[in-house]
C-alpha positions as CSV (number, residue, x, y, z in Angstrom):
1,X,167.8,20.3,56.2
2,X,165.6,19.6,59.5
3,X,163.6,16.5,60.5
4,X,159.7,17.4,61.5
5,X,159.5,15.7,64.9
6,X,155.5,14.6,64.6
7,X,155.3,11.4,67.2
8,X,152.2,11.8,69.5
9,X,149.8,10.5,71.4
10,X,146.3,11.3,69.3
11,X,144.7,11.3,72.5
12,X,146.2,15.2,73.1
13,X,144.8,16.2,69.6
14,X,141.7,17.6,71.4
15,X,143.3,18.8,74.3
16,X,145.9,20.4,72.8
17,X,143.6,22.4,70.6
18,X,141.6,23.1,74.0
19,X,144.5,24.5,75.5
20,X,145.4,27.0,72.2
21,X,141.8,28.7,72.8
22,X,142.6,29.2,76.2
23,X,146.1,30.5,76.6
24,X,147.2,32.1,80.0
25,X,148.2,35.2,80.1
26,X,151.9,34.9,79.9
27,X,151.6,32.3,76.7
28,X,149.2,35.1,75.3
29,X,152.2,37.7,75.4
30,X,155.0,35.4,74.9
31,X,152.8,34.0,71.5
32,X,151.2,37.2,70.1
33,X,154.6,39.7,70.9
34,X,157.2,37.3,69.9
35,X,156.9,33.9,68.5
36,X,153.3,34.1,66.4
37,X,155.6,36.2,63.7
38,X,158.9,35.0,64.5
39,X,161.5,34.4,61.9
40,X,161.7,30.4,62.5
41,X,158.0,28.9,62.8
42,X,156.5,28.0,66.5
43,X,154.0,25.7,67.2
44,X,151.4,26.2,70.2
45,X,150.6,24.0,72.6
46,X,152.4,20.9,70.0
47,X,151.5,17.1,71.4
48,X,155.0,15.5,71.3
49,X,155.2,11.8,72.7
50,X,152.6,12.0,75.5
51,X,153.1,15.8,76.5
52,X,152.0,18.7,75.4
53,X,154.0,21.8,74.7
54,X,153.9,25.2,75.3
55,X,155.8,26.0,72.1
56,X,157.7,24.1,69.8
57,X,160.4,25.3,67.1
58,X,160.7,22.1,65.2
59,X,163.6,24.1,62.9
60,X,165.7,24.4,66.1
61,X,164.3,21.7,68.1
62,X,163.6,23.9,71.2
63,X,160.7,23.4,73.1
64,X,159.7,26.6,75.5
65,X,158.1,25.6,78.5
66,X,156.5,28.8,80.2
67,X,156.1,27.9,84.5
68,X,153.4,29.3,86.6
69,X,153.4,28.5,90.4
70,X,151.7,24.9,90.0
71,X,155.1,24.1,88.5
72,X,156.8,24.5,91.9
73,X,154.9,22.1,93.6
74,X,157.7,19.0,95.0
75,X,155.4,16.4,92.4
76,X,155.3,19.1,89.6
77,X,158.6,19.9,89.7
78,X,159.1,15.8,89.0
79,X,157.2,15.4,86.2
80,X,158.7,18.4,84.5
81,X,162.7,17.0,85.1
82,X,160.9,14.0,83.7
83,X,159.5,15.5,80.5
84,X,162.2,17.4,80.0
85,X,164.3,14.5,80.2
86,X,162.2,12.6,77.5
87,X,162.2,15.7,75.2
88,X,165.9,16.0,75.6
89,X,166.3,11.9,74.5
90,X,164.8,13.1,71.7
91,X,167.3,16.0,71.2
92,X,165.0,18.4,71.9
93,X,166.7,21.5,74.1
94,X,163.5,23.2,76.6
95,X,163.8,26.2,77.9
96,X,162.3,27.3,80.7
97,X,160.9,30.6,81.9
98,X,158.4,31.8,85.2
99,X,155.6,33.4,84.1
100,X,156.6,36.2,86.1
101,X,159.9,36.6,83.7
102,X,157.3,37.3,80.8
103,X,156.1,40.4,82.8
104,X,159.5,41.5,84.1
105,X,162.0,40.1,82.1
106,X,160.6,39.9,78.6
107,X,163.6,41.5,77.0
108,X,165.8,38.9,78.4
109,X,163.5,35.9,77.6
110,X,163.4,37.7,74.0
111,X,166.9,37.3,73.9
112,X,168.0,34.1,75.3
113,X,164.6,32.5,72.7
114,X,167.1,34.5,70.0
115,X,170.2,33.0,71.1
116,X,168.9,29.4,71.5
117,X,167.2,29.4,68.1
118,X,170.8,30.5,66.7
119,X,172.5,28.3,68.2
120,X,170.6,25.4,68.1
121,X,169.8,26.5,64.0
122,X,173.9,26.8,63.3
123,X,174.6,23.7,64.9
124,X,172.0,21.6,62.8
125,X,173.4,23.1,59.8
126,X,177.1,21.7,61.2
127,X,176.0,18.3,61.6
């Protein structure tokens, strides 16, 4: 059986429900194609610790981080090896995708979500 991870800042309660109104585009198709109806339950935009996720598996303990160009900034690309470094201390795996892989890539980005999720499912069952 899995743990619910459900540590967070309150303060993101608001925001985070902000943010599921007001999807981009690419979370729009990634959310409403694949993961609204997908097999294992996803969470939106899910406050864990003081962050705020794009999507959250709490079955598999993935977290899918979806990057537009503001993430390829010298500071941006900081913060997210630093949140990804916190999620991981919590043995949460992120994945990572450009938005521009949700437009020209979506297959493979279907796949590797499918392959993670697997894995990451078969391994908790091993523990």
């Amino acid at each position: 059986m899995y743990k619910k991870f459900t540590e967070y800042n309150k303060e993101n309660k608001n925001i985070s429900k902000a943010l599921r109104k007001n999807m981009n585009e690419e979370e729009r198709i990634l959310w409403f194609d694949l993961l609204k109806n997908y097999p294992v339950k996803f969470y939106r935009q899910r406050p864990i610790g003081n962050y705020i996720t794009d999507f959250y598996c709490s079955k598999a303990k993935i977290v899918i981080e979806l990057d537009g160009s503001q993430h390829y900034t010298e500071e941006n690309i900081s913060k997210d090896e630093e949140r990804s470094r916190y999620l991981s201390s919590l043995g949460i795996k992120v994945l990572r995708f450009d938005n521009s892989d949700i437009h020209k890539h979506f297959d493979w980005v279907h796949a590797v979500i499918d392959n993670e999720i697997l894995k990451e499912i078969q391994n908790k069952k091993d523990e």
